[in-house]
C-alpha positions in Angstrom: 0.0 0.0 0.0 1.5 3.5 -1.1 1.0 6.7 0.6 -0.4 9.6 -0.8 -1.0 13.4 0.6 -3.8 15.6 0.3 -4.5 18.9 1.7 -8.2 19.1 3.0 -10.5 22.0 3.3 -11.2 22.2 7.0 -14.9 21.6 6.4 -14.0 18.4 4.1 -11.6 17.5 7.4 -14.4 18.2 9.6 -16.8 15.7 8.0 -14.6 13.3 6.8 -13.4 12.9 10.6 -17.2 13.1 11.8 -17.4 10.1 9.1 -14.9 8.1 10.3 -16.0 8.4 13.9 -19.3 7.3 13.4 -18.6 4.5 11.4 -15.8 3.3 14.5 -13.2 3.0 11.1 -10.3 5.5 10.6 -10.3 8.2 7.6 -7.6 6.6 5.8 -10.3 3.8 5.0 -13.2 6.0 4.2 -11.2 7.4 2.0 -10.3 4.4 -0.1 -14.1 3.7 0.1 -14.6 7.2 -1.6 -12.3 6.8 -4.2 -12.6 3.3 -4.8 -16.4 4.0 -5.6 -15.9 7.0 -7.2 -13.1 5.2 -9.7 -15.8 2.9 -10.1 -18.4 5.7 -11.5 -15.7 6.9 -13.6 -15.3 3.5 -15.4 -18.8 2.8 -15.9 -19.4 6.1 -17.2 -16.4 5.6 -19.3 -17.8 2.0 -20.5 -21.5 3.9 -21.7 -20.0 7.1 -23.5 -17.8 4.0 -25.2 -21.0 2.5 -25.8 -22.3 5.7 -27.1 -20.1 6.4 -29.5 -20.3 2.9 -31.0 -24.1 3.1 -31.0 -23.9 6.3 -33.3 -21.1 4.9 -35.3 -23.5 2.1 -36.0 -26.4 3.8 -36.9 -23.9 6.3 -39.1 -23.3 2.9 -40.8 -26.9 2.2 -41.2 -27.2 -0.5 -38.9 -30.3 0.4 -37.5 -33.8 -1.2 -36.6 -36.9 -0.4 -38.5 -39.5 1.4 -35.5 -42.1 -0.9 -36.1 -39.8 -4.2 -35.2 -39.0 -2.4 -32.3 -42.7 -2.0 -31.4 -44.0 -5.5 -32.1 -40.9 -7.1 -29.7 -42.2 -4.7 -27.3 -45.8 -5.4 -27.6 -44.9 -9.2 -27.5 -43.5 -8.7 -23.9 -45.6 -11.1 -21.2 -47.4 -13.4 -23.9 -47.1 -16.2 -24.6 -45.2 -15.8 -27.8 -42.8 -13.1 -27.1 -40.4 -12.1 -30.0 -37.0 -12.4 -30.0 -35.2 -8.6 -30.1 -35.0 -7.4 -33.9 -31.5 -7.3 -34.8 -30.2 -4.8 -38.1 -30.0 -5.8 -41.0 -27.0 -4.0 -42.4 -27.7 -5.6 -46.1 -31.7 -4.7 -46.0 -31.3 -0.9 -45.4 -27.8 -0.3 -48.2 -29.0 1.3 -50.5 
């Protein structure tokens, strides 16, 4: 385990000790929690505006799915012949 230093704002200090107090733990380990979970968020928001950019390079592509496939999967949720999910069909919509 390395060490690192950071300068607090005395409120931040002030809470952060309040934290660590209540939880019986010392601040050293709330903050790993902290930044573990907020390294986490970063990664998964990372992951979706990957997934984003994909997703519109796809559709630039024209690998999309017609609206009205979209609708009938939908409406076949709950029955008792539900649809598989419509995939593209990159050679139906070349033109």
């Amino acid at each position: 385990m390395s060490v690192t230093t950071v300068r607090l704002q005395a409120d931040v200090e002030h809470q952060l000790e309040a934290i660590a107090n209540k939880l019986h733990r010392t601040k050293g380990w709330v903050i790993n929690q902290a930044l573990s979970e907020y390294i986490d968020k970063q990664n998964l928001e990372q992951d979706r505006w990957q997934q984003t950019l994909d997703a519109m390079e796809s559709a630039t592509q024209g690998k999309v799915v017609d609206v009205s496939e979209v609708h009938s999967w939908l409406s076949s949720w709950g029955t008792g012949n539900e649809l598989d999910a419509p995939r593209p069909d990159f050679e139906r919509h070349q033109k």
